[in-house]
N, C-alpha and C positions, 0 to 999 in steps of 0.2 A: 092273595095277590102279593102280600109282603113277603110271602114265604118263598116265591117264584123270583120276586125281583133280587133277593138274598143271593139265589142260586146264580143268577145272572150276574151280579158282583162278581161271584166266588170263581166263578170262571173266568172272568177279564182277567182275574187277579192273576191264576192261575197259569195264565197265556202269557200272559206279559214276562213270567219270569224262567217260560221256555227259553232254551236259547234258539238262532235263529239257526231255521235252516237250512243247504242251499239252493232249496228251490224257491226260497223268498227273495235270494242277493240274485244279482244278475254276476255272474262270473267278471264282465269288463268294467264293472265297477266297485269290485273288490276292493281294488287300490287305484288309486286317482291319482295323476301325476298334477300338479299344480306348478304357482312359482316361476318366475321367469325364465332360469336355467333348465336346461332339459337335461335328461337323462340318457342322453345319447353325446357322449363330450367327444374333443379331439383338443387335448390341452398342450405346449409345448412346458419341456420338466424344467418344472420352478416358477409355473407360473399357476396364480388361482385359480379352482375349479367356480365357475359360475354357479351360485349356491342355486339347489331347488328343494323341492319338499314332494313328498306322496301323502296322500289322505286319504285314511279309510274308512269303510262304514263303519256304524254304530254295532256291535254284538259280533266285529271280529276280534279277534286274539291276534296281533303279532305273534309269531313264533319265534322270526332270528331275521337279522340283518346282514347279508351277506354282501361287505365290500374289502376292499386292501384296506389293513388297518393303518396303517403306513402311511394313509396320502389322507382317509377321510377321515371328520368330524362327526357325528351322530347324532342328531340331539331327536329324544324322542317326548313328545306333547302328549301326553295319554290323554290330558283333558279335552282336548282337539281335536285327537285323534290324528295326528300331524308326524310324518318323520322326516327332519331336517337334515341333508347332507350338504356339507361343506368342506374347503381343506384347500390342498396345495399341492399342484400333482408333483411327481419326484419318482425317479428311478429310471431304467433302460427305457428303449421305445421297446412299450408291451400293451395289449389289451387287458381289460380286467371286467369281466364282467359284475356288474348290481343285480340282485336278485334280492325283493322281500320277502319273505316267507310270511303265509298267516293261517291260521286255522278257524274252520267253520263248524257248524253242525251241519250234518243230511237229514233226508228225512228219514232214514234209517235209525237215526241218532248217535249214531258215530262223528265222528271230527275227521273234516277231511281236510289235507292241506291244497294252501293255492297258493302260486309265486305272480308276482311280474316284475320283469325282467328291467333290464338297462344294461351301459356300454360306456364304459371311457379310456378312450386312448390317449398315451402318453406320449411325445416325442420327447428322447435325451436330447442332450448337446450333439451339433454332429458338424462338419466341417465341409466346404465343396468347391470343388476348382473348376475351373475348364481343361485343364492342364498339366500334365505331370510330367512329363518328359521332356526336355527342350535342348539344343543340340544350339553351338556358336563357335568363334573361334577367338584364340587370343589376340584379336585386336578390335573386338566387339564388347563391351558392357553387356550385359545381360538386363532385358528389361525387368519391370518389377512383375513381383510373381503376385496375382490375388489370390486369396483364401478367403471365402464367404461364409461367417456364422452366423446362429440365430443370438436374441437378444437374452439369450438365457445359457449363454457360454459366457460364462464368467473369468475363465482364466487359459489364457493361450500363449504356449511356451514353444520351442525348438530343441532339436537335439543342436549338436555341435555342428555353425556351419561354416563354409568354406569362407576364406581370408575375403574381408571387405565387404560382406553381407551382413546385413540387419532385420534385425523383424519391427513392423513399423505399425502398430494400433491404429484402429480406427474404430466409431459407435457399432459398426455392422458388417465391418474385414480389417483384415491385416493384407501387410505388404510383406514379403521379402523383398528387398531393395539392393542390389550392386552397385559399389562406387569405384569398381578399380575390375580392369580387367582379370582373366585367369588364369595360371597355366594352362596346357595343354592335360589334359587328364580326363577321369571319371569322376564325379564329385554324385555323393546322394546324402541328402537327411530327412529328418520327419520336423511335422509342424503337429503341435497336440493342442487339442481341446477338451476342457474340461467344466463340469457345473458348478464345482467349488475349490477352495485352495489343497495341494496337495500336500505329504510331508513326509519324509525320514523316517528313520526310525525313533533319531533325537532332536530333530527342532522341522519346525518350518522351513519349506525351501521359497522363495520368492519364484515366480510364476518366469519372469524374462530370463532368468539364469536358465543356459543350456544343460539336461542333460543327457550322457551318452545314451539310454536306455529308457523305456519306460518299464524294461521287465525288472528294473533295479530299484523302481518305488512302492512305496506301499500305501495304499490309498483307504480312504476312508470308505467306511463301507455304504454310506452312501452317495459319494464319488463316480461321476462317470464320466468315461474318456472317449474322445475321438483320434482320429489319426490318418495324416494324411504322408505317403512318403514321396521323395521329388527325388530324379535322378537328371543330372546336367551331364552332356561328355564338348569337352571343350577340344577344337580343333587348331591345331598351326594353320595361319591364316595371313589376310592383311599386307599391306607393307612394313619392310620395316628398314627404318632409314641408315645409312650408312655414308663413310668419307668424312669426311673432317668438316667440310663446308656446310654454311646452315642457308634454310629455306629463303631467310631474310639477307640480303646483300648489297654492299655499295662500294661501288667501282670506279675507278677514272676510263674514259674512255679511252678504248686501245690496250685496257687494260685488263687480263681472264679473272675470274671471277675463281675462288676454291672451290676444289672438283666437289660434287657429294651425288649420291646416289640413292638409289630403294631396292632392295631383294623382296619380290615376293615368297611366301611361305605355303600358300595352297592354291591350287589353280583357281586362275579366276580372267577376266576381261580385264587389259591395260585398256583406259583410253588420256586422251591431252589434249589441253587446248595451245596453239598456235605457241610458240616458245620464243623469247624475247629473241631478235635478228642481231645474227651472231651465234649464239649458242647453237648447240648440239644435243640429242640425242641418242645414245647410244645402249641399243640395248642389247643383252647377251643371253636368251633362252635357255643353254645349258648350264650357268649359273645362275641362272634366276634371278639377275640383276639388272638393274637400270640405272644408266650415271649420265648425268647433265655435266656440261662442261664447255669451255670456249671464251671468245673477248665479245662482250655486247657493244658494236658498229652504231649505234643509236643514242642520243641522247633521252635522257626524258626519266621516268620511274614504269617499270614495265613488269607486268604481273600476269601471272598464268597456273591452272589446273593441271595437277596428274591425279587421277582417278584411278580406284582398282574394284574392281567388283570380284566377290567369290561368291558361294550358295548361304553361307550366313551373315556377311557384311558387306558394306561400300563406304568405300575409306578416299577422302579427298585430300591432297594435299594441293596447296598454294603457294606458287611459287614468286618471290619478289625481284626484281634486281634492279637499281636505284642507279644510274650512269650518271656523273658528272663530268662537269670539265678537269676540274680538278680535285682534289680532296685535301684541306688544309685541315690541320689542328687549332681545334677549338678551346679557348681556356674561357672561364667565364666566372663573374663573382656571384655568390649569392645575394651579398650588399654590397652594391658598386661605391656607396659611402665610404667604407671601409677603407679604398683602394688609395686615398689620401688622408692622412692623421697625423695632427698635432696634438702632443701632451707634456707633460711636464717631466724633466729627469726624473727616472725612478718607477715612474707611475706604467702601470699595464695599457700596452694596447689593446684595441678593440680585437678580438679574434677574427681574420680574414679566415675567409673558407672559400674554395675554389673550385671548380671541377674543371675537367679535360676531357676531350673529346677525338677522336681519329689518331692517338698519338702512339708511338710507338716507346717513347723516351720524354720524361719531362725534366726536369731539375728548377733549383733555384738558387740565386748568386745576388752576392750585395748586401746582407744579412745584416743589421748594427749590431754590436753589442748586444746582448741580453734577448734577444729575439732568435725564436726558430721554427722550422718547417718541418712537418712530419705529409711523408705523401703514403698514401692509402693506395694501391695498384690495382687492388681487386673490385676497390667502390667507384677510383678513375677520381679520385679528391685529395687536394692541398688544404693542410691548415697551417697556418702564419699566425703565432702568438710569443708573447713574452714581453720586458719589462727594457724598456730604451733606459741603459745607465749611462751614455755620456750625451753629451749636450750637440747639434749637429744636425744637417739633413741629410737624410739619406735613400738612394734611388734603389731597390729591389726590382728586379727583374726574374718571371717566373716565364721560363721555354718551356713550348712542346714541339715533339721533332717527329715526323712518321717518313718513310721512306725519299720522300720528295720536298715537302716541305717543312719550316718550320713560323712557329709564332711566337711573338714573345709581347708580355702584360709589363707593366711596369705599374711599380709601387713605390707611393711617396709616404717617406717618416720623416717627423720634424719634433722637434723640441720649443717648448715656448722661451722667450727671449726674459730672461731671469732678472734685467733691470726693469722691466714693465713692457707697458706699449703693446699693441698688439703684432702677435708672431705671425708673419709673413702678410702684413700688411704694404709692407716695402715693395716687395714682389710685386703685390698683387696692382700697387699702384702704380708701377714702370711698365708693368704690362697695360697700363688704362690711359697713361698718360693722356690728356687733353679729356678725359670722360670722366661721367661721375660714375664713382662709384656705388653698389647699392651692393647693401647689407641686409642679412635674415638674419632673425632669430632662430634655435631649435623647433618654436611650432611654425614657420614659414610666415612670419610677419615682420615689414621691412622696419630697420632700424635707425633712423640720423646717424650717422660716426659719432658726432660730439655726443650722441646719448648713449654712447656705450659705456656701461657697466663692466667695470672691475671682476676678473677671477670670473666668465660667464664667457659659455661658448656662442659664437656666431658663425656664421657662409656666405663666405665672399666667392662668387666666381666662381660656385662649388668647392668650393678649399673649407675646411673645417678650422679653424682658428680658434685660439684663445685669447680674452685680454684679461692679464697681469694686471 
């Protein structure tokens, strides 16, 4: 019985260190996909492959592991019997198939191999418009252009593009942006996308720097590009204004207004709204022009539309004309304080600054000593500064003059009274006679006379005064 039971050991033993064969595996359990991640991916390039693992029976042999060494990570657990793949996908949009390979015994006692399979797709960088062709004219801006990438375009540049255009980032597009009309012409460039920074042959180029070509860089080799190109053709269009006269105007009644006009540039629809009474419209189809002109009958401020429609634009202009009775010259101070000053021989006046309005001719007369005027014709501004060296009052007068009328400002200079007393107090109390006077301080607080303070300015009657 010992002798039998012996034999029965020696056989277990014997069995167990058969290898297996495959009629004991089942084929679909070979290799066992486990692990969160599947083996079936669709990754865009540059982002993580979602890790998984395969696990196989006891008494297989891995033979080889067939993936892009390039994107995955391997790790194999013999003790486990586990194979981990991980990584980061990278490259063009390509498939790549996973295959394990393992080896078994049959019952024949040969090794037979068996695989199971897998798949993961990569998407590159790649770039997408709606858009590519777009046709306007020059008196049209160009709207913005979109360009839509994924989140694994890392770097998005331009060739060279046309006067006034930009490329304007965003987390998930860019803009081409126009700020300025175009000529008339053909204009095309490209917009490039890429998964990493590009370079020279000797340094680094920055990504927003335009270049003419992308056949003129040289990229790393694992670099990948999109590209998208845009053709604009810009057409003569629009109105475009003409005559000397501007859109904005102001007239005396009875009085024409300066002619000015619009030539259109490409066919399109004139229309207008009702035109200030008086004026005219006068339009000229084989010059392709339009001129307002005439005297506005009407008082009041009176405004009106000329529209132009072509097949890429609609262009409004607004027209104003402003009728008065009359139209005087206006002079006006910045600081009407200014416009009367008492100081001491020698000492600076306060700088007058002036402007002018409707004038055609200004000047200035009555100047004292040490004082002068510079007029400025193009800002429509007088300035009045300098140093009173003799003792005395004195009346400046500054004219403006336009065709019809004129206006004139007057300015008082004074000297304080050198034996004391307050300077042009005298005045100021022959003009009050039977009244009291009241006195300010510099912060607008009233002062007794008898408690005026020596060498300290006060405002009488708005007059600027010193007492000595």
């Amino acid at each position: 019985m010992r002798y039998f039971s012996n034999i029965l050991l020696l056989l277990i033993s014997l069995f167990a260190q058969m290898p297996v064969s495959a009629a004991s595996v089942n084929p679909n359990d070979f290799i066992i996909k486990h692990g969160k991640g599947s083996a079936y991916q669709t990754v865009m390039s540059g982002d993580s492959i979602e890790p998984f693992y395969y696990e196989y029976e006891e008494g297989v042999v891995i033979d080889h592991v067939q993936v892009p060494d390039a994107i995955f990570t391997v790790y194999h657990d013999f003790e486990n019997r586990r194979i981990y793949l991980s990584g980061i996908a990278g490259g063009p949009t390509k498939s790549y198939e996973i295959r394990i390979w393992g080896l078994v015994t049959n019952d024949s006692l040969t090794k037979e191999r068996i695989s199971r399979p897998g798949k993961l797709t990569v998407l590159r960088p790649y770039l997408e418009t709606e858009k590519k062709n777009f046709e306007t004219d020059t008196e049209t801006i160009l709207d913005p252009i979109r360009i839509d990438y994924t989140k694994f375009t890392y770097s998005v540049w331009t060739s060279e593009l046309p006067a006034g255009m930009k490329l304007v980032k965003g987390d998930d597009h860019c803009e081409i942006v126009s700020t300025e009309t175009l000529p008339s012409g053909t204009y095309s460039f490209k917009v490039y996308g890429a998964d990493s920074l590009y370079y020279s042959k000797d340094s680094i180029i920055v990504c927003d720097e335009p270049v003419k070509s992308i056949d003129t860089m040289k990229f790393h080799p694992k670099t990948y590009c999109d590209s998208i190109e845009f053709k604009i053709n810009v057409y003569e269009g629009g109105l475009k204004k003409i005559g000397t006269g501007g859109t904005k105007q102001v007239v005396e009644l009875g009085d024409s207004i300066e002619k000015f006009g619009f030539e259109w540039l490409a066919p399109g629809k004139l229309t207008n709204e009702p035109i200030t009474p008086g004026l005219e419209m006068v339009i000229d189809s084989s010059k392709h022009d339009i001129w307002i002109q005439g005297a506005p009958t009407e008082l009041g401020v009176h405004d009106f539309d000329i529209a132009y429609e072509t097949q890429f634009s609609f262009v409004v202009y607004n027209i104003e004309v402003a009728v008065l009775r009359e139209i005087r010259p206006i002079i006006e101070a910045l600081d009407e304080t200014t416009l009367s000053q008492v100081v001491s021989v020698g000492d600076m006046i306060n700088g007058i600054e002036l402007s002018y309005y409707n004038s055609d001719s200004v000047w200035v007369e009555g100047l004292p000593k040490g004082v002068s005027s510079m007029i400025d014709e193009e800002e429509e501004q007088i300035s009045i500064y300098g140093t009173l060296e003799e003792s005395g009052t004195y009346e400046v007068k500054v004219h403006a003059r336009n065709e019809r009328h004129e206006t004139e400002l007057k300015i008082s200079l004074s000297t304080s009274d050198k034996t004391g007393g307050l300077s042009g107090i005298d005045d100021v109390l022959s003009e009050n006679e039977g009244g009291r006077v009241v006195v300010y301080d510099i912060y607008g607080r009233r002062v007794s006379p008898e408690n005026m303070g020596t060498n300290t300015v006060y405002i009488i009657k708005k007059k600027i005064v010193i007492r000595k």
